[in-house]
Jmol script that loads the backbone (N, CA, C; Angstrom):
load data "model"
ATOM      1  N   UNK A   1     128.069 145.456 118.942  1.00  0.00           N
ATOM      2  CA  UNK A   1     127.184 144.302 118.817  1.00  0.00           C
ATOM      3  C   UNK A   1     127.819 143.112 119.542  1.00  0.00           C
ATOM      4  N   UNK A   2     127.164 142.866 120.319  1.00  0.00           N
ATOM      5  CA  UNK A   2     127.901 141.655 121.315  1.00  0.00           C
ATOM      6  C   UNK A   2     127.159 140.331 120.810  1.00  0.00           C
ATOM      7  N   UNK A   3     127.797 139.364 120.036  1.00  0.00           N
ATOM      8  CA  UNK A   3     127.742 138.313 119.705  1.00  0.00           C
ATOM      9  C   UNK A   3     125.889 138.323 118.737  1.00  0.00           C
ATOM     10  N   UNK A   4     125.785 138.935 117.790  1.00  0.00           N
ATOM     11  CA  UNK A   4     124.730 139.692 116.850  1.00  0.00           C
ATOM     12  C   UNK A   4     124.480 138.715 115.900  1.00  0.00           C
ATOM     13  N   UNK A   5     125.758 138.075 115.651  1.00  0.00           N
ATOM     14  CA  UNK A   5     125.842 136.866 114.791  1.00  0.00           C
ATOM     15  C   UNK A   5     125.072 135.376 115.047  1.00  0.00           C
ATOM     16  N   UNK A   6     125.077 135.099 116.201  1.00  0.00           N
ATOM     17  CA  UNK A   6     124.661 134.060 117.121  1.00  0.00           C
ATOM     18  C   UNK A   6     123.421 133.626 116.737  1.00  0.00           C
ATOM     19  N   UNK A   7     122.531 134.321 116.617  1.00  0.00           N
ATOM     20  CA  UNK A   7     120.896 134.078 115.821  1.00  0.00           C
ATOM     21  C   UNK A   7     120.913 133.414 114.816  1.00  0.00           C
ATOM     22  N   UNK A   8     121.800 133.323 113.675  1.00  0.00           N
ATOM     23  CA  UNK A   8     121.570 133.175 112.470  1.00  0.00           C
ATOM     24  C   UNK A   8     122.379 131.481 112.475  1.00  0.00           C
ATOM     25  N   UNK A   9     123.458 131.331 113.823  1.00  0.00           N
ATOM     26  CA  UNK A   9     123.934 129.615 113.755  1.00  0.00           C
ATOM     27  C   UNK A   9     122.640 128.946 114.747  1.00  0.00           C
ATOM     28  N   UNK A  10     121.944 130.066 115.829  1.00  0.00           N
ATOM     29  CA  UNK A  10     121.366 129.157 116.360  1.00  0.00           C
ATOM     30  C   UNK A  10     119.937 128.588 115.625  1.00  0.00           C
ATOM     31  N   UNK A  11     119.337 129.607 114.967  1.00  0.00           N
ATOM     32  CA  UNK A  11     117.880 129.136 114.218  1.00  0.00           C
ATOM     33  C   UNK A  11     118.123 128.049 113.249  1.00  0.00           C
ATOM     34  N   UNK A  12     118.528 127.844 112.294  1.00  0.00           N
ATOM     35  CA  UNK A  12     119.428 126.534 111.786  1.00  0.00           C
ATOM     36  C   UNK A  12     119.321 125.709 112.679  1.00  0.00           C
ATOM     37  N   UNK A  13     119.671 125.874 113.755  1.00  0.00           N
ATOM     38  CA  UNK A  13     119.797 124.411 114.820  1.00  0.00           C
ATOM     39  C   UNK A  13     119.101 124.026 115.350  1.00  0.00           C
ATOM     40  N   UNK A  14     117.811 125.165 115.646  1.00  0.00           N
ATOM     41  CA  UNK A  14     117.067 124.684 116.724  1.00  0.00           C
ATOM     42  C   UNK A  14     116.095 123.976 115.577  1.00  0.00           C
ATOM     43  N   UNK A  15     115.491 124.278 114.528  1.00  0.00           N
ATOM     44  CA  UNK A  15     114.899 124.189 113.423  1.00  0.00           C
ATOM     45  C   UNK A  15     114.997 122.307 113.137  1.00  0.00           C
ATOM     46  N   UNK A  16     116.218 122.048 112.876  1.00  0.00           N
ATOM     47  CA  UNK A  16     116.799 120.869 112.902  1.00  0.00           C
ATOM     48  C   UNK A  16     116.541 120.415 113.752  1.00  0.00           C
ATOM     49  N   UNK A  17     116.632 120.023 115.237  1.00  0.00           N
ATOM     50  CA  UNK A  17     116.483 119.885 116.627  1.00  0.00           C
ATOM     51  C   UNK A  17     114.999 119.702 116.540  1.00  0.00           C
ATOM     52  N   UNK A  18     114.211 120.551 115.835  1.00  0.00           N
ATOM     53  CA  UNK A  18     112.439 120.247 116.473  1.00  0.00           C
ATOM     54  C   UNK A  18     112.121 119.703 115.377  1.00  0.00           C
ATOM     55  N   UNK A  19     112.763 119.223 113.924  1.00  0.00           N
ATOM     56  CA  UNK A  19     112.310 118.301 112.740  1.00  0.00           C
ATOM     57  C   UNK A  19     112.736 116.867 113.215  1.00  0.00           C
ATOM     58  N   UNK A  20     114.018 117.027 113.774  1.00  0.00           N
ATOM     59  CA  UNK A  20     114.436 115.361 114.029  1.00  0.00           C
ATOM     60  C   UNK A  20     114.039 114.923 115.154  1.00  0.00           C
ATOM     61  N   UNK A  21     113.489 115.704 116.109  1.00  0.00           N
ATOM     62  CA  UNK A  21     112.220 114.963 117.171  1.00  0.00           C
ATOM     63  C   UNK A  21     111.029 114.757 116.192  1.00  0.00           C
ATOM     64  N   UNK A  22     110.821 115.579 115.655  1.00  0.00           N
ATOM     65  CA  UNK A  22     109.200 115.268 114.924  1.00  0.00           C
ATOM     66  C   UNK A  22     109.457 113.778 114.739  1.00  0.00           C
ATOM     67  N   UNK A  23     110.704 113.324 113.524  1.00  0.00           N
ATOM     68  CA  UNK A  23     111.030 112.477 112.745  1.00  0.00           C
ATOM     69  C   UNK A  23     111.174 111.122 113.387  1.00  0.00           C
ATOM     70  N   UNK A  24     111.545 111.544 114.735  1.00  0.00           N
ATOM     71  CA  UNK A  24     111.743 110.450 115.864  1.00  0.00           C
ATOM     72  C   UNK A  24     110.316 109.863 116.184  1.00  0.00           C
ATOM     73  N   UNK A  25     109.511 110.734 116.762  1.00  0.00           N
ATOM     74  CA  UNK A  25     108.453 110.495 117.392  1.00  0.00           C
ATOM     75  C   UNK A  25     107.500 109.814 115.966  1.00  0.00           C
ATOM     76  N   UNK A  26     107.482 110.065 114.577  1.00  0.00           N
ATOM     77  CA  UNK A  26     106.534 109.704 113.861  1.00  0.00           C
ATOM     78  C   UNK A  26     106.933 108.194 113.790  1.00  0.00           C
ATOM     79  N   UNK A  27     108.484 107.948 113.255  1.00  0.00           N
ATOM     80  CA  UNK A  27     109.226 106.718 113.289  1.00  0.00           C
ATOM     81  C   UNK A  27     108.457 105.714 114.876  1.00  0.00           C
ATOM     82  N   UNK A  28     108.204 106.043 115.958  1.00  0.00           N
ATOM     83  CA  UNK A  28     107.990 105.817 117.084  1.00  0.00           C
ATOM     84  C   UNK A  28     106.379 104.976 117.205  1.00  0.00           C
ATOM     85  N   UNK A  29     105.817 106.172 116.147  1.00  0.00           N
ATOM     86  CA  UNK A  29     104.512 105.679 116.057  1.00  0.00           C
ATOM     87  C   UNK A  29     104.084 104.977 115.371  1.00  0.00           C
ATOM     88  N   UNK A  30     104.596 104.714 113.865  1.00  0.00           N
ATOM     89  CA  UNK A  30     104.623 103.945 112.628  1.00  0.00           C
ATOM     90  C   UNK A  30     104.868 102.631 113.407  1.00  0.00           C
ATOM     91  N   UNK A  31     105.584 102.337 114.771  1.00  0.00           N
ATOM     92  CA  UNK A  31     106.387 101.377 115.274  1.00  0.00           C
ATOM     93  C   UNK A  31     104.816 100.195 115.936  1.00  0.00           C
ATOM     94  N   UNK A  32     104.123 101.530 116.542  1.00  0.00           N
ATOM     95  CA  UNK A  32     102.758 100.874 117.375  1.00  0.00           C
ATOM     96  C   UNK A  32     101.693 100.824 116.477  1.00  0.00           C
ATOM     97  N   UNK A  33     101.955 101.130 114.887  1.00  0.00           N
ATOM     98  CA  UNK A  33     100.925 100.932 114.380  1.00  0.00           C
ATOM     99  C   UNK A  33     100.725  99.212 113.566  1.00  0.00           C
ATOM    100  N   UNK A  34     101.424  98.553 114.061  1.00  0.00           N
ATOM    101  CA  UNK A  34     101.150  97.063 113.503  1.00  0.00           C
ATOM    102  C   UNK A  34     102.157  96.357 112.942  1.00  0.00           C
ATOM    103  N   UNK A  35     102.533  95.724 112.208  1.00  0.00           N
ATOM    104  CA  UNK A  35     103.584  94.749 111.733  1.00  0.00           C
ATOM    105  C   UNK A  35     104.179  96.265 110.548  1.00  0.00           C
ATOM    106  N   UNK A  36     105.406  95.997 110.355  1.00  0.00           N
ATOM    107  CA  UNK A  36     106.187  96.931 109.797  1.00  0.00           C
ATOM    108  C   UNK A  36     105.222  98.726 109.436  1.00  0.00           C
ATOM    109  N   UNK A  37     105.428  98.581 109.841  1.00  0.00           N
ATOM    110  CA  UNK A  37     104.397 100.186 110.210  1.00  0.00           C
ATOM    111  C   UNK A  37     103.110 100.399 109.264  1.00  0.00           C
ATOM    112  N   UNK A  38     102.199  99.323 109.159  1.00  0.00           N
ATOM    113  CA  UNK A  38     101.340  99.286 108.354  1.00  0.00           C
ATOM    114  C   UNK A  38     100.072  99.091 109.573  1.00  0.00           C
ATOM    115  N   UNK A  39      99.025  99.717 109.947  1.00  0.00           N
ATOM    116  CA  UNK A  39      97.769  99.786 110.624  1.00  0.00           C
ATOM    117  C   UNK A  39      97.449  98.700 110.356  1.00  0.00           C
ATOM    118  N   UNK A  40      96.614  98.102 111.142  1.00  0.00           N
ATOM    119  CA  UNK A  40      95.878  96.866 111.183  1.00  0.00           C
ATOM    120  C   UNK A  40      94.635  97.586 110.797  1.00  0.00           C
ATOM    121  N   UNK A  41      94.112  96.535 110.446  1.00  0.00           N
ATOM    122  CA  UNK A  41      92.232  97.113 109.807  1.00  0.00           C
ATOM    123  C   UNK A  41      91.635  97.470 111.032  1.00  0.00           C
ATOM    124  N   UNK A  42      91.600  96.695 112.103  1.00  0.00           N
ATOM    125  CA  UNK A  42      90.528  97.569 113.207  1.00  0.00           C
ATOM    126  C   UNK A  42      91.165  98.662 113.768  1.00  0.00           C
ATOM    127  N   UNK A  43      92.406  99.293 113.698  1.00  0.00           N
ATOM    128  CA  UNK A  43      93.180 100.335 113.720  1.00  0.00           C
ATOM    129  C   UNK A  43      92.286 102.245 112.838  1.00  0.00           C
ATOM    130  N   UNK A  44      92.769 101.213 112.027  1.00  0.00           N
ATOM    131  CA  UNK A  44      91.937 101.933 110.988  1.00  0.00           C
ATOM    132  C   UNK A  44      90.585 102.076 110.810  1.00  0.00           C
ATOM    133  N   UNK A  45      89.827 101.319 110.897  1.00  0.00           N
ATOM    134  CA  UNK A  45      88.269 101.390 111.258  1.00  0.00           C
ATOM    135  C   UNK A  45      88.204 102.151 112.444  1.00  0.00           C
ATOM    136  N   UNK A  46      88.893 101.666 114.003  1.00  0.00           N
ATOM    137  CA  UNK A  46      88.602 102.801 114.817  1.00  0.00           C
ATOM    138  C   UNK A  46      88.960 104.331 114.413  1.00  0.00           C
ATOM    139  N   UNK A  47      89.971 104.382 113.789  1.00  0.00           N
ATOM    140  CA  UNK A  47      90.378 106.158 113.467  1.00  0.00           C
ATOM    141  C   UNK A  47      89.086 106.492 112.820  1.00  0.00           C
ATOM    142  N   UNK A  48      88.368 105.915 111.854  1.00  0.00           N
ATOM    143  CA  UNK A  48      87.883 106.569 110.792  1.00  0.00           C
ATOM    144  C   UNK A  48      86.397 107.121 111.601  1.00  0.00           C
ATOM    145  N   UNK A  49      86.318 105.792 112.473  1.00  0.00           N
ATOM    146  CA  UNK A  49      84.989 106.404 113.661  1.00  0.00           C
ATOM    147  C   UNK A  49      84.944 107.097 114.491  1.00  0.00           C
ATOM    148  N   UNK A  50      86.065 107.151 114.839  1.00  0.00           N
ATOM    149  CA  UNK A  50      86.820 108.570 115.492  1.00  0.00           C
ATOM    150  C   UNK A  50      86.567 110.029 115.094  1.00  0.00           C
ATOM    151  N   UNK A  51      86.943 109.634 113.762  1.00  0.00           N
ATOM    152  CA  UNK A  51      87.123 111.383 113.136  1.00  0.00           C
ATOM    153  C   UNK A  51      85.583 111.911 112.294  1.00  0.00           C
ATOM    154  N   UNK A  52      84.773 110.291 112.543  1.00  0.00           N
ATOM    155  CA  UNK A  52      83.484 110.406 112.138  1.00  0.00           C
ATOM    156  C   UNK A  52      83.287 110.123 110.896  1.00  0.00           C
ATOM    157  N   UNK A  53      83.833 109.951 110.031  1.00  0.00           N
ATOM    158  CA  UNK A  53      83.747 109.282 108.540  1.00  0.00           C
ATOM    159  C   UNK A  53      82.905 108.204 108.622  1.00  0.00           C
ATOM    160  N   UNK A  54      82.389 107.385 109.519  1.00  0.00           N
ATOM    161  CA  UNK A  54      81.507 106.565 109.649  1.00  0.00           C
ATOM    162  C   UNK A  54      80.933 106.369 110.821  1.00  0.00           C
ATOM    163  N   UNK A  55      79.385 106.014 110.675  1.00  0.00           N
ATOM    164  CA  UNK A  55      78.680 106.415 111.817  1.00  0.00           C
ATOM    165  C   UNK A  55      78.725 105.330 112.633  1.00  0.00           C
ATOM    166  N   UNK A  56      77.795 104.886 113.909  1.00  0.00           N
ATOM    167  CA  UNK A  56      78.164 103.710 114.322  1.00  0.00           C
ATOM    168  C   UNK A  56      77.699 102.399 113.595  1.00  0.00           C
ATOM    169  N   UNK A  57      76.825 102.428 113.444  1.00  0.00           N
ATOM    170  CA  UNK A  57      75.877 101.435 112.419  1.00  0.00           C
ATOM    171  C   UNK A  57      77.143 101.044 111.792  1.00  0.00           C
ATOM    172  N   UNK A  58      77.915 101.795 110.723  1.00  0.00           N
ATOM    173  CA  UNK A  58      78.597 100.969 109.516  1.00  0.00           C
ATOM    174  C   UNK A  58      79.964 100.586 110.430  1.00  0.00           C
ATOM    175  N   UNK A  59      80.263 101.625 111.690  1.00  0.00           N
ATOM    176  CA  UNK A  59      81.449 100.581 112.307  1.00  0.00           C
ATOM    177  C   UNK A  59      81.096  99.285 112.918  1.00  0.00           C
ATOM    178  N   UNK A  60      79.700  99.028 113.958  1.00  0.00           N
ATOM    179  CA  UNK A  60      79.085  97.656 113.892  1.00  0.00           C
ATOM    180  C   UNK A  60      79.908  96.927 113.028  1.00  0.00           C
ATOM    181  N   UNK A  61      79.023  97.091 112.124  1.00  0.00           N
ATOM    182  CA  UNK A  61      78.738  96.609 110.347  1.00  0.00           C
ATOM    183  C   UNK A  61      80.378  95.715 110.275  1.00  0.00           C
ATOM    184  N   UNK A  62      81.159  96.752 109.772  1.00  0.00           N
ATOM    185  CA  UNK A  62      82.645  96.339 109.447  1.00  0.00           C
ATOM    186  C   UNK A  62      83.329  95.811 110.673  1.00  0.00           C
ATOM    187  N   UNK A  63      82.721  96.003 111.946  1.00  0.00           N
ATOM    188  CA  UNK A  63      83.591  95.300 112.886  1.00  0.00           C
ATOM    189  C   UNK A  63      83.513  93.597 112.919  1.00  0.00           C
ATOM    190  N   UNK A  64      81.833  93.317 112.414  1.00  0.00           N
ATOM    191  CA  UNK A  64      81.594  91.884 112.426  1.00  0.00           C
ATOM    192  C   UNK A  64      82.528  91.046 111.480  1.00  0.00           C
ATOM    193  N   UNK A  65      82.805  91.739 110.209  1.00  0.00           N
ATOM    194  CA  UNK A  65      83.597  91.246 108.962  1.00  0.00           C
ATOM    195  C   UNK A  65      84.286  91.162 109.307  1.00  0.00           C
ATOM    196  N   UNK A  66      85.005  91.734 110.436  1.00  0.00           N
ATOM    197  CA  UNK A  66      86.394  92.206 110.026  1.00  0.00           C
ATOM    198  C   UNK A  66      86.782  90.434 111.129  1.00  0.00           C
ATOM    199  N   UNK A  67      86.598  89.748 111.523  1.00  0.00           N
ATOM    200  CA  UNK A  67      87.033  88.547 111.830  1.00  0.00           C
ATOM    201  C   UNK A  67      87.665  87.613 110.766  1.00  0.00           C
TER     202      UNK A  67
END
end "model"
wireframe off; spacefill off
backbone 0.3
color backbone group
Protein backbone atom coordinates (compact mmCIF):
# COMPACT_ATOMS: atom_id res chain seq x y z
CA UNK A 1 0.00 0.00 0.00
CA UNK A 2 1.80 3.06 -1.07
CA UNK A 3 0.85 5.92 1.10
CA UNK A 4 -3.15 4.26 1.74
CA UNK A 5 -3.20 6.37 4.75
CA UNK A 6 -3.14 9.77 2.98
CA UNK A 7 -7.07 9.88 2.32
CA UNK A 8 -8.10 9.87 5.70
CA UNK A 9 -5.45 13.33 6.67
CA UNK A 10 -6.46 14.70 3.39
CA UNK A 11 -10.54 14.62 3.58
CA UNK A 12 -10.38 16.37 7.05
CA UNK A 13 -8.63 19.09 5.22
CA UNK A 14 -10.10 19.61 2.27
CA UNK A 15 -13.59 19.55 4.18
CA UNK A 16 -12.22 22.40 6.39
CA UNK A 17 -10.72 24.28 3.36
CA UNK A 18 -14.33 24.37 1.51
CA UNK A 19 -16.26 25.37 5.12
CA UNK A 20 -13.81 28.26 5.80
CA UNK A 21 -14.25 29.66 2.22
CA UNK A 22 -17.97 29.18 2.63
CA UNK A 23 -17.45 31.14 6.07
CA UNK A 24 -15.35 33.75 4.30
CA UNK A 25 -17.50 34.46 1.47
CA UNK A 26 -20.89 34.61 3.77
CA UNK A 27 -18.83 37.03 6.30
CA UNK A 28 -18.11 38.95 2.76
CA UNK A 29 -21.65 39.25 2.04
CA UNK A 30 -23.22 40.09 5.45
CA UNK A 31 -20.43 42.99 4.72
CA UNK A 32 -22.61 44.40 1.39
CA UNK A 33 -25.66 43.85 3.05
CA UNK A 34 -25.92 47.34 4.92
CA UNK A 35 -24.67 48.86 8.17
CA UNK A 36 -23.29 45.99 10.43
CA UNK A 37 -24.62 43.16 8.38
CA UNK A 38 -28.21 43.95 8.77
CA UNK A 39 -30.24 44.43 5.05
CA UNK A 40 -31.66 47.60 4.48
CA UNK A 41 -35.52 47.46 3.88
CA UNK A 42 -35.38 48.04 0.09
CA UNK A 43 -32.77 45.18 0.16
CA UNK A 44 -35.16 43.13 1.46
CA UNK A 45 -38.25 44.16 -0.33
CA UNK A 46 -36.23 43.61 -3.56
CA UNK A 47 -35.28 39.84 -2.48
CA UNK A 48 -38.75 39.10 -1.50
CA UNK A 49 -39.92 40.28 -5.22
CA UNK A 50 -37.40 38.42 -6.49
CA UNK A 51 -38.24 35.11 -5.11
CA UNK A 52 -41.92 36.24 -5.70
CA UNK A 53 -43.43 36.43 -2.24
CA UNK A 54 -44.89 39.58 -3.50
CA UNK A 55 -46.33 40.58 -6.61
CA UNK A 56 -45.61 43.84 -8.24
CA UNK A 57 -48.56 45.85 -7.10
CA UNK A 58 -47.57 45.29 -3.25
CA UNK A 59 -43.74 45.99 -4.18
CA UNK A 60 -45.08 49.47 -5.84
CA UNK A 61 -47.10 49.67 -2.73
CA UNK A 62 -44.11 49.26 -0.08
CA UNK A 63 -41.64 50.97 -2.27
CA UNK A 64 -43.65 54.39 -1.90
CA UNK A 65 -43.57 53.94 2.13
CA UNK A 66 -40.59 52.94 2.28
CA UNK A 67 -39.21 56.82 2.02
Amino acid sequence: MDGGFGWIFMTPLTVMVIALLGAFRQIQDDRHDGVAGKPRAREILDRRYARGEIDAEEFQRKRGVER
